[in-house]
C-alpha positions as CSV (number, residue, x, y, z in Angstrom):
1,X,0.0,0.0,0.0
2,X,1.0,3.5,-0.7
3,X,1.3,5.7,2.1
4,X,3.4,8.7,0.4
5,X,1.1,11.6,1.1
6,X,0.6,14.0,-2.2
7,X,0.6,17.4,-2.0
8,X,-2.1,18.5,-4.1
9,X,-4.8,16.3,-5.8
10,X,-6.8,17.4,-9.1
11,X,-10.8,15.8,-9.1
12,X,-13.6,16.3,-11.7
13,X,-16.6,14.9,-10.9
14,X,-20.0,14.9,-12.2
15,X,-21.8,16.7,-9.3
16,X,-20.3,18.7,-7.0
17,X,-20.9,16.8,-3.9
18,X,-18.8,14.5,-5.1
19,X,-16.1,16.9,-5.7
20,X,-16.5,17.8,-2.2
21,X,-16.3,14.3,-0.9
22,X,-13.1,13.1,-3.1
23,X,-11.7,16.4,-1.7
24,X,-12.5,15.6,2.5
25,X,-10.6,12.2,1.5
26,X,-7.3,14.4,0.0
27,X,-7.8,16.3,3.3
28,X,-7.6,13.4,5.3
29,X,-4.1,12.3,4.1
30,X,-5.8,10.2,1.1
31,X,-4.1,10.1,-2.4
32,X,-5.8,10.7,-6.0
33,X,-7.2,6.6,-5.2
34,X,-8.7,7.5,-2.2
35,X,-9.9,10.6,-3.4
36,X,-11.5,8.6,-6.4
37,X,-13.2,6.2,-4.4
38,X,-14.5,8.9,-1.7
39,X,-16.0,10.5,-4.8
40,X,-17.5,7.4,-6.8
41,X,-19.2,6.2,-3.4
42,X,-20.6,9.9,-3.1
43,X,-22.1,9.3,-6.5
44,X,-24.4,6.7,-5.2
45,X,-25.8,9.2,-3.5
46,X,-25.6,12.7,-5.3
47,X,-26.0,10.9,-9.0
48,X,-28.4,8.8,-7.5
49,X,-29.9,6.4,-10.6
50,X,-26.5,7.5,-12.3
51,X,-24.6,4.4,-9.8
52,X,-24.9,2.1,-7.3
53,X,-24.0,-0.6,-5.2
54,X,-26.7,-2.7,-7.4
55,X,-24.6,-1.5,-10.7
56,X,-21.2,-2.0,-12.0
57,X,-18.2,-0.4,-13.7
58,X,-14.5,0.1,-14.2
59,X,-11.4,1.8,-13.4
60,X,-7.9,2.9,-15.6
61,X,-5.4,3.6,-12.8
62,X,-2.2,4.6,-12.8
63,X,0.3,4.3,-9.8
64,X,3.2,6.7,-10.5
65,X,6.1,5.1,-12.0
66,X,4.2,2.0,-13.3
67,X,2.1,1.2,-16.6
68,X,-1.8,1.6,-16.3
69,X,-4.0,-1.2,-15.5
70,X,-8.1,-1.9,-15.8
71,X,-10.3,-3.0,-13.1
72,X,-12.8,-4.3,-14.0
73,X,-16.2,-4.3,-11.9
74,X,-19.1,-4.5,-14.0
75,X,-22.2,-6.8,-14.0
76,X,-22.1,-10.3,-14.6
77,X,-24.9,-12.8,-16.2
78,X,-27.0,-14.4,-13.1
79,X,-28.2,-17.5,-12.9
80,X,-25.7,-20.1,-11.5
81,X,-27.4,-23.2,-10.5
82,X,-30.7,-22.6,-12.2
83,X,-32.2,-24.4,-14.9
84,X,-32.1,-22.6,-18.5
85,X,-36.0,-23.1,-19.1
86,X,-36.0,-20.1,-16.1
87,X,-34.5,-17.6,-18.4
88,X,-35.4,-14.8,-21.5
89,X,-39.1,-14.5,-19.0
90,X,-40.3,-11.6,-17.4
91,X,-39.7,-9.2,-20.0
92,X,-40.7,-5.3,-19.5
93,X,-40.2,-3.3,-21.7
94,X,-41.0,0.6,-22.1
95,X,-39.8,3.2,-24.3
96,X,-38.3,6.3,-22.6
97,X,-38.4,10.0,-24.6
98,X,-34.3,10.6,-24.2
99,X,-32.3,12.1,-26.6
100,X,-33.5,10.7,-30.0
101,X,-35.3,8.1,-27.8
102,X,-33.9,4.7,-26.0
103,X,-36.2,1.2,-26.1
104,X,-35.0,-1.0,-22.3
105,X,-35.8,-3.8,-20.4
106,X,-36.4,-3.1,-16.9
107,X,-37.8,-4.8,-13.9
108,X,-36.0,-8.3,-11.8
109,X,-35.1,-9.9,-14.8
110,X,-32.7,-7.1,-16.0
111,X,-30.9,-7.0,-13.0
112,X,-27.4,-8.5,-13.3
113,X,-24.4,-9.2,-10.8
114,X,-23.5,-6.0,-9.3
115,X,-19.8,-5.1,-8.9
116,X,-19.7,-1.5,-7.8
117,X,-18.6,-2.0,-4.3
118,X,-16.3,-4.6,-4.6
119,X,-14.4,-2.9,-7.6
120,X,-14.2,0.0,-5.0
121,X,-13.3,-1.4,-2.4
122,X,-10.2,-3.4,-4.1
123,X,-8.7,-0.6,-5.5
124,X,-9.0,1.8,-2.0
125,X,-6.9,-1.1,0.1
126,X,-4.7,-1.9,-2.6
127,X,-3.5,1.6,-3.7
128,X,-4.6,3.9,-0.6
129,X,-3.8,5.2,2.1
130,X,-7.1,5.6,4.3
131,X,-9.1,3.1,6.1
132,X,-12.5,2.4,4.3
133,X,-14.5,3.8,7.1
134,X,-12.8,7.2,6.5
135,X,-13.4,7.1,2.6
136,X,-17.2,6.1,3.2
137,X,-18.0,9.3,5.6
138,X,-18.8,12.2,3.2
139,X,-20.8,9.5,1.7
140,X,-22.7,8.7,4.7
141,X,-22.9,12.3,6.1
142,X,-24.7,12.9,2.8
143,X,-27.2,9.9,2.2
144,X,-28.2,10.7,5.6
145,X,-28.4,14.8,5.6
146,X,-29.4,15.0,1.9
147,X,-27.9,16.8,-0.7
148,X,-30.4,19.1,-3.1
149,X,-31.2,16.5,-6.4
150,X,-29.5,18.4,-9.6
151,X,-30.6,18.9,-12.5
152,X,-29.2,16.4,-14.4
153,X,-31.3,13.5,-12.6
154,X,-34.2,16.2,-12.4
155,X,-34.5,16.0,-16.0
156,X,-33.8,11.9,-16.4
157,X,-36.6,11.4,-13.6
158,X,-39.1,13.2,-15.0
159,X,-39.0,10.3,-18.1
160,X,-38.4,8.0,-16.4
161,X,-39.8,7.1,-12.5
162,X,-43.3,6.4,-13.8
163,X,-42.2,4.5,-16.3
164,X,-39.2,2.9,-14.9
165,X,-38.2,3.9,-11.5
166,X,-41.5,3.5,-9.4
167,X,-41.8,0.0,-10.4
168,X,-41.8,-1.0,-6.8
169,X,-43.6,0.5,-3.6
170,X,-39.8,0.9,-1.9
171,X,-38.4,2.1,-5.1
172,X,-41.1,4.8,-5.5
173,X,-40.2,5.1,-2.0
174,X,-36.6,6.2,-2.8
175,X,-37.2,8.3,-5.5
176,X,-40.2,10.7,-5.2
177,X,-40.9,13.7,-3.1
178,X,-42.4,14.2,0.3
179,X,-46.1,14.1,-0.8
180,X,-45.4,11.1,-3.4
181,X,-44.3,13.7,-6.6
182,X,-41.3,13.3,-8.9
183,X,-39.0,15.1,-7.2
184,X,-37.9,18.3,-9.2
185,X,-34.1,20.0,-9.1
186,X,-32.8,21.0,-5.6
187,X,-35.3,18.6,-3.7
188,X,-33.4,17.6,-0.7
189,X,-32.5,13.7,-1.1
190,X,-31.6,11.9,1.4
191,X,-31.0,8.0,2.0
192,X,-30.7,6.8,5.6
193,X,-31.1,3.4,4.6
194,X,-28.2,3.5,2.5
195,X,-26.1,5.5,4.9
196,X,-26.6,2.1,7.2
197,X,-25.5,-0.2,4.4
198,X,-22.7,2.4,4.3
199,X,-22.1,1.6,7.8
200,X,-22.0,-1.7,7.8
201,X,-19.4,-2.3,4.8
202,X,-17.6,0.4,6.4
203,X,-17.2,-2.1,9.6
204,X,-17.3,-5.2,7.8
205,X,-15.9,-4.3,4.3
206,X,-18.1,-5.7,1.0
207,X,-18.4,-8.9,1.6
208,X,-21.6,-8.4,3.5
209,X,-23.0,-7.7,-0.4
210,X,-21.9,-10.7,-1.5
211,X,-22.0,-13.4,1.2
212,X,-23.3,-11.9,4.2
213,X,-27.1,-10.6,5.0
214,X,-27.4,-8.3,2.7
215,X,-26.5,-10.8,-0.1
216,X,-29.1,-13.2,1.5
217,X,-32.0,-10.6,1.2
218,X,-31.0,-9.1,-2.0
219,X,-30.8,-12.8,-3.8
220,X,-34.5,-13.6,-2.1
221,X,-36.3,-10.2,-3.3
222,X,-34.7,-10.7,-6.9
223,X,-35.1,-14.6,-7.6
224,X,-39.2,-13.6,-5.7
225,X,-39.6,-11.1,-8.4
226,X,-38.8,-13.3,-11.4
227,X,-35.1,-12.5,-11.3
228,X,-32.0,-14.5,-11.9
229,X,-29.5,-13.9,-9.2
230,X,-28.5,-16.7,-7.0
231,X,-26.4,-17.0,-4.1
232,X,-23.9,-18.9,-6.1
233,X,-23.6,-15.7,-8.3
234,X,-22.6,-13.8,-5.3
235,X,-20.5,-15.8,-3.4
236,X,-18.5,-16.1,-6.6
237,X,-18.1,-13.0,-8.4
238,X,-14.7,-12.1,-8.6
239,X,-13.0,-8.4,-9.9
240,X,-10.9,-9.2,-12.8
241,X,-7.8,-6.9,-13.4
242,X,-6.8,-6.7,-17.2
243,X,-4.9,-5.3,-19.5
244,X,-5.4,-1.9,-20.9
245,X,-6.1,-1.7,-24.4
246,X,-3.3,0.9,-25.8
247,X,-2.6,2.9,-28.8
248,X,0.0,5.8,-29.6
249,X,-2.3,8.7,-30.5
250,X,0.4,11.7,-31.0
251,X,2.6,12.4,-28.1
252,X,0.1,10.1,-25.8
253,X,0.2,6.5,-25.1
254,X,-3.7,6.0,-24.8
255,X,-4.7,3.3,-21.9
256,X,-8.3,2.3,-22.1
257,X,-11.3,-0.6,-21.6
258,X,-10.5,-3.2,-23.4
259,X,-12.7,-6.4,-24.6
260,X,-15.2,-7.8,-23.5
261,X,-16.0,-3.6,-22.9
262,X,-16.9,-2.4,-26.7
263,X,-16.0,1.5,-25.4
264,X,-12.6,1.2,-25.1
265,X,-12.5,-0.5,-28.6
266,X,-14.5,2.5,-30.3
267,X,-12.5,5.0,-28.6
268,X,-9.1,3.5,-30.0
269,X,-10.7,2.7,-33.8
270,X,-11.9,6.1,-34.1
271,X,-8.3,7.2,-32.6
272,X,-6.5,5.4,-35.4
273,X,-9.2,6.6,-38.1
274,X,-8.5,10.1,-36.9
275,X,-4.6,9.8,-36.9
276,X,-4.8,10.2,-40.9
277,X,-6.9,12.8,-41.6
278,X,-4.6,15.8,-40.8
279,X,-7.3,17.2,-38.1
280,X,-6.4,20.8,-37.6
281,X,-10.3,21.7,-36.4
282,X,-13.9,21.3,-36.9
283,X,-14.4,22.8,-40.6
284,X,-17.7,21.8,-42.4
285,X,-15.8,19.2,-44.1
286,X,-14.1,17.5,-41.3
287,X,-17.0,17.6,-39.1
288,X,-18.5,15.2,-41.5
289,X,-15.7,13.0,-41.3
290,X,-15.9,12.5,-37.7
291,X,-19.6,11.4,-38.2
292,X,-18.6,8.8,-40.4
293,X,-15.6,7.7,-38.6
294,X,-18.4,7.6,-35.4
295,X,-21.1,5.8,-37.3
296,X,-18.6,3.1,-38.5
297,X,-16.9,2.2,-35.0
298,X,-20.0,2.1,-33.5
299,X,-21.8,-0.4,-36.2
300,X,-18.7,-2.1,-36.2
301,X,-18.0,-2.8,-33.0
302,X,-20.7,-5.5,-32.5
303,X,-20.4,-6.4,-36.4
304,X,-18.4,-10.0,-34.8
305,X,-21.9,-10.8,-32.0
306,X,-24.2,-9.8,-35.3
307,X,-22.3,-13.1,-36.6
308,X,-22.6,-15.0,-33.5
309,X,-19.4,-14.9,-32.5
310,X,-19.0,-14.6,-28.8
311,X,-15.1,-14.9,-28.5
312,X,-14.5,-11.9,-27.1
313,X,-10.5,-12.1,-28.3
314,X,-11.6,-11.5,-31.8
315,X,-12.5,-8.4,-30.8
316,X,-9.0,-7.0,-31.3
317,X,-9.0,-7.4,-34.8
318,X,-11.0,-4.2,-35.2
319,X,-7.7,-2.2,-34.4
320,X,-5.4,-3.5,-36.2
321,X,-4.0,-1.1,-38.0
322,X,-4.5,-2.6,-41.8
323,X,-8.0,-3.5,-40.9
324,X,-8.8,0.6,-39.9
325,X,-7.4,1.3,-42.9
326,X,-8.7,-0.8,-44.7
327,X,-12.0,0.5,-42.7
328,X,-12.4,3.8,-43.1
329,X,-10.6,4.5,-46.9
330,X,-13.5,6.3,-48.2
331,X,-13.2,8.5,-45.1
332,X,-9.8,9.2,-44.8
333,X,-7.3,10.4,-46.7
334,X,-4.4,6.8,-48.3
335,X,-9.9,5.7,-39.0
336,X,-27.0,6.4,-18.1
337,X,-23.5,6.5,-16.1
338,X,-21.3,8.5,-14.1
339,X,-17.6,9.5,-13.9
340,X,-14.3,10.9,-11.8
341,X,-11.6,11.2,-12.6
342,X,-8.6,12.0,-10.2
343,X,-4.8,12.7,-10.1
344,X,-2.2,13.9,-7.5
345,X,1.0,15.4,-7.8
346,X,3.0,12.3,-6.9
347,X,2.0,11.3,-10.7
348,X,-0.9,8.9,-9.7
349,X,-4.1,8.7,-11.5
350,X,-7.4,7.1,-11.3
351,X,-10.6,6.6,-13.8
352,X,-13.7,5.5,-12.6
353,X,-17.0,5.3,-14.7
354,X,-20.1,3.5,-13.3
355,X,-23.6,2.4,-14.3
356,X,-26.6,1.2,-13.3
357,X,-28.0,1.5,-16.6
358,X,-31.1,3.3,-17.0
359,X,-31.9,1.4,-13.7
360,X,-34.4,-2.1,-13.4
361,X,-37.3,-0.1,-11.5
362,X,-36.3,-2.6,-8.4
363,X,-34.5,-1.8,-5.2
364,X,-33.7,-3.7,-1.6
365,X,-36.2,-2.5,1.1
366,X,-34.0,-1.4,4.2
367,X,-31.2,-1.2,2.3
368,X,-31.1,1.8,0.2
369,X,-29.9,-0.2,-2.6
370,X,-31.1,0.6,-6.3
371,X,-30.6,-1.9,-8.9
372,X,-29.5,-1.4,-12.7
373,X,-31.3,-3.3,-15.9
374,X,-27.7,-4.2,-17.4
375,X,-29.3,-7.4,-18.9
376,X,-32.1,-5.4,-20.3
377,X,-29.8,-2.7,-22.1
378,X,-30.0,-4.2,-25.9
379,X,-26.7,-2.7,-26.9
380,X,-24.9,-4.7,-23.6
381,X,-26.5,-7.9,-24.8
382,X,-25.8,-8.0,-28.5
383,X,-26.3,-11.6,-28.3
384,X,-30.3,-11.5,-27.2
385,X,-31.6,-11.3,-23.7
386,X,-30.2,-13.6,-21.1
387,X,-28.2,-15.6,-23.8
388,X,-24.8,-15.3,-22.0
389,X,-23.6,-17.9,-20.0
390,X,-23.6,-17.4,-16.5
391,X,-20.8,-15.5,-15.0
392,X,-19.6,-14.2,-18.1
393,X,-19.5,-10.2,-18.3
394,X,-21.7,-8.0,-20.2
395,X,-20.4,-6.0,-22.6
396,X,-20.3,-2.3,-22.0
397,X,-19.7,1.3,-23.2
398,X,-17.6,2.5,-20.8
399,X,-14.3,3.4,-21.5
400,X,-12.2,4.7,-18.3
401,X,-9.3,6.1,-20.0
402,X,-5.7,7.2,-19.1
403,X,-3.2,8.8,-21.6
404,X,0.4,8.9,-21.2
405,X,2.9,11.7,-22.7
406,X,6.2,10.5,-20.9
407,X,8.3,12.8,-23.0
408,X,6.8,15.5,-21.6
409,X,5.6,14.4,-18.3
410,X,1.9,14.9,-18.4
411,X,-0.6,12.4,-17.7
412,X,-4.8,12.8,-18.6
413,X,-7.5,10.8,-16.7
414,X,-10.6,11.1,-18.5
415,X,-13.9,9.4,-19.0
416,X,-17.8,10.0,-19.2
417,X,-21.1,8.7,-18.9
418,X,-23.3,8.9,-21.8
419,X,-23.8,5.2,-23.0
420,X,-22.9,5.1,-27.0
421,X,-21.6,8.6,-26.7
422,X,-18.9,7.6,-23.9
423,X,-16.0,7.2,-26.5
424,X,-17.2,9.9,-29.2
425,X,-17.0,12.6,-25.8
426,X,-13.9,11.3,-24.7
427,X,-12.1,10.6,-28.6
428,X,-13.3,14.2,-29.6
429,X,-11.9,15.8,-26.0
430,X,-8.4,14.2,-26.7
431,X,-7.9,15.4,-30.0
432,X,-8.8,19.1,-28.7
433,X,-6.4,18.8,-26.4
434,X,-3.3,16.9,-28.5
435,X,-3.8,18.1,-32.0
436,X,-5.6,21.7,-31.3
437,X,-3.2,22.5,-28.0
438,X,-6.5,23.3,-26.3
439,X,-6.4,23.9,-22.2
440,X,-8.1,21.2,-20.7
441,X,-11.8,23.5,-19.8
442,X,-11.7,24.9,-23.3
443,X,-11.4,20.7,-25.0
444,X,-14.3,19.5,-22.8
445,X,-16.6,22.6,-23.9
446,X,-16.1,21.9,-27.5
447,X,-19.6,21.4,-29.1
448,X,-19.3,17.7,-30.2
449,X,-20.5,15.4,-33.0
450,X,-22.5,12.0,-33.1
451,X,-23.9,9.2,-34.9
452,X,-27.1,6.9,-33.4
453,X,-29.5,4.9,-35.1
454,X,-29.4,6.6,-38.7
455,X,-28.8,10.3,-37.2
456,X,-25.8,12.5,-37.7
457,X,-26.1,14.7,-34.6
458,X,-24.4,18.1,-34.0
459,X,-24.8,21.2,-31.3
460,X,-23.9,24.1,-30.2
461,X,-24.5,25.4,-34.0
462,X,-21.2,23.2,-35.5
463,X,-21.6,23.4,-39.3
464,X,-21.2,20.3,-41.5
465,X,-21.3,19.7,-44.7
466,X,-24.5,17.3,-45.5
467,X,-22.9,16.2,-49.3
468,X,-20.4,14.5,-47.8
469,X,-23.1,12.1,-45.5
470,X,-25.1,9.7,-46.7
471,X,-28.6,10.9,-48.0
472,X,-30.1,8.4,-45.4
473,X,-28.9,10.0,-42.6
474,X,-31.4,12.9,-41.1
475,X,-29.3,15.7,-39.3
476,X,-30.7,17.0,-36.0
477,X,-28.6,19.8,-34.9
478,X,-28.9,20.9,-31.1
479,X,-28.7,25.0,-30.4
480,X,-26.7,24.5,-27.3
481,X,-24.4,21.9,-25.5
482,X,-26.5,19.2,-24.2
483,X,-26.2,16.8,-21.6
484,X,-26.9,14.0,-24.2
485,X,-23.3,14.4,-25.5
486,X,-22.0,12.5,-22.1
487,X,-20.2,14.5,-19.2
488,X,-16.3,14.4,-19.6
489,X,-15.0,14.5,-16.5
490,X,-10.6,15.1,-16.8
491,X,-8.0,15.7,-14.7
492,X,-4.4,16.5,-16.0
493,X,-1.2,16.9,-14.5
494,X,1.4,18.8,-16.6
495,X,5.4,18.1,-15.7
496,X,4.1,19.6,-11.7
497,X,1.3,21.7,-12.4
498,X,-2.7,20.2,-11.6
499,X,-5.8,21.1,-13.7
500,X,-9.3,19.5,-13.8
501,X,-12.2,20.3,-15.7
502,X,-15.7,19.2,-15.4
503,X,-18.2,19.2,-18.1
504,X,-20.9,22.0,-18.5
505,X,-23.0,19.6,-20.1
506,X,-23.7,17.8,-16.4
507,X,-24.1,19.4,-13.2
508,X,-20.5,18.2,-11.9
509,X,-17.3,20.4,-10.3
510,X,-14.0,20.0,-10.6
511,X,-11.4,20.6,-7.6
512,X,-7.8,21.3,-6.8
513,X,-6.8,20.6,-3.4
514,X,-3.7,21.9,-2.0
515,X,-2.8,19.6,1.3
């Protein structure tokens, strides 16, 4: 364990409660790890719907001196020890008026293994220096005081908790007002139950979710409802640490999610695509481009589960460099989640996104405990509903990222929630900041681009030029930057000086703290 004290930590978070809470950790002697995971706990509570113990995720770390590694924490398939005639039932499925509109599955069946906590836990005892119980106390002083909702889950309640969120009475419970209404921005939130749960792992660490009481009631009230999870899935889900997938983009040695995670995988093919067009800045022309090079990652990144292949190693063969080239050469010229990011001055670094999906409608009564619909997301199960094997990961969008200039000493953390738009936000802020020399506020402001479902989508007024797309596509441009383009959250330390920026897009804050 590292118990070298930094002297000023960088955070950038997506609310500022969060901030706040990563930043009482750096206070307490607590490096850019424990400042992470004071912050991503926090998020359970001030992102609420955006995280949770019942969700999963990942995190790009980087302990100074050493190469970046990926933990990864997300969902699982249930179902250990049950027989197969008990899965693809209890389908619900509602259509939710976000963005250009998002089809899920929600209710017990779409709730898979959760891996939030242990993922957390892991990384605070292996590479911090405080005591659980110390990280967990902004978190706990807030689920239990409250914290005013933002705007950003405002807005995703007001589609979503009668069609999703109140699916159950303790659910509804959880997630309306006083006198039973959606709750509306700056409602005071709070979650005692969850501050207890808070508690108790702070005493008795996460094993109490997985094997303890909590794992007891959580498997009952799922498997009751028509759900899949088992005991067995508990007792036996593991965190698995792998290999970063990696690219040299420039100066930077890019460090991100790698397979069975399509994210990471979209982020470095539209890297390499990029690398060859001689980007200088968003003219009509170019702006095109990048909706192109967008629209092909992300139809080809399930292209090998289309064909029913579910070896996840294949995967790799998308960025190879011959294959992007082959690609993309009539592009180029002969390629609902939550984030912090966090870095310290000792040259550590730490990228955490989570999800809980657009959330199953289903939470544990006493507990404070939502739970996420990974299993009904269809763009984490390519392969149909419930058709994984159990135990195996879902695949996922996320894309925790960590890029490397060792020339000139300067390290990014960055990531973003934002589903299908995770690695277009996070590919279009690094090439702000590489090939345009932007400052790190003035990259993550940058009105963006995106493809989904047929529709070439710009804001903020970014011109393209509509004879270079296909006639198919219909354009919907947005008049200002919108929350829909994902919520970059980046933290940067240059040779020995600390910036962080959060995105305007979400209702988050970034922090320097000087120890």
């Amino acid at each position: 364990m590292n118990k070298i004290k930094p002297g000023k930590v960088a955070i950038a978070s997506c609310t500022p409660y969060a901030t706040d809470a990563a930043a009482e950790a750096a206070l307490m002697g607590g490096n850019a790890f424990d400042t992470a995971i004071a912050g991503a706990f926090d998020l359970m509570v001030s992102n609420i719907l955006m995280c949770s113990i019942g969700g999963g995720g990942f995190a790009t770390i980087k302990v100074a001196g050493k190469d970046p590694v990926v933990f990864d924490f997300f969902d699982a398939m249930p179902g250990m020890g049950l027989d197969k005639s008990e899965f693809g039932k209890n389908m619900r499925t509602v259509r939710v008026p976000y963005g250009i509109g998002i089809d899920v599955i929600t209710g017990y069946c779409s709730i898979g293994v959760p891996g939030t906590s242990k993922g957390l836990e892991l990384v605070a005892k292996n590479f911090g220096n405080l005591a659980m119980k110390d990280i967990l106390s902004p978190a706990i002083k807030h689920a239990r005081e409250g914290v005013p909702l933002n705007s950003t889950v405002a807005y995703w309640l007001s589609l979503s908790a009668r069609k999703i969120h109140w699916f159950t009475e303790y659910s509804k419970s959880l997630l309306s007002s006083g006198n039973g209404e959606i709750p509306v921005k700056d409602y005071p939130m709070k979650n005692p139950d969850l501050a207890n749960t808070f508690e108790i792992m702070a005493d008795e660490g996460t094993d109490i979710i997985y094997k303890g009481e909590i794992a007891r009631k959580m498997s009952e009230h799922i498997r009751e409802g028509g759900g899949l999870v088992t005991p067995d899935d508990l007792k036996n889900y593991r965190v698995i640490e792998r290999k970063p997938l990696g690219m040299k983009y420039k100066n930077y040695g890019i460090y991100t999610n790698p397979p069975p995670s399509a994210g990471g995988l979209a982020l470095i093919q539209m890297l390499k695509a990029i690398s060859y067009l001689n980007f200088k800045g968003y003219d009509p022309n170019t702006v095109s481009k990048l909706g192109r090079i967008i629209h092909t990652a992300l139809n080809d990144r399930y292209s090998l589960f289309r064909q029913g292949n579910r070896n996840f190693n294949d995967m790799y063969n998308l960025v190879k460099d011959d294959y992007v080239l082959e690609k993309y050469a009539n592009i180029i010229p002969c390629p609902n989640t939550t984030q912090i990011s966090c870095s310290d001055d000792l040259g550590n670094a730490c990228s955490i996104t989570m999800s809980m999906g657009y959330g199953s409608g289903v939470a544990l009564p006493g507990t404070g405990i939502c739970f996420g619909n990974t299993l009904g997301e269809l763009e984490l199960n390519p392969f149909g509903f419930h058709a994984l094997e159990p135990g195996m990961r879902l695949v996922s969008g996320m894309a925790p990222t960590i890029a490397v200039d060792v020339e000139n000493n300067d390290i990014l953390a960055i990531g973003s929630p934002g589903a299908s738009r995770i690695a277009p936000a996070i590919m279009q802020t690094i090439i702000n900041i590489s090939d345009l020399n932007l400052n790190l506020c003035d990259a993550v402001k940058m009105p963006r681009v995106h493809w989904e479902d047929g529709k070439l989508v710009v804001e903020s007024k970014m011109e393209l030029d509509e004879s270079r797309i296909p006639d198919e596509w219909e354009v919907i441009k947005f008049d200002d930057l919108d929350m829909y383009f994902g919520g970059v959250q980046c933290v940067r330390l240059n040779k020995d000086r600390l910036t962080a920026c959060s995105d305007p897009r979400r209702c988050g804050k970034s922090r320097i703290v000087e120890l």
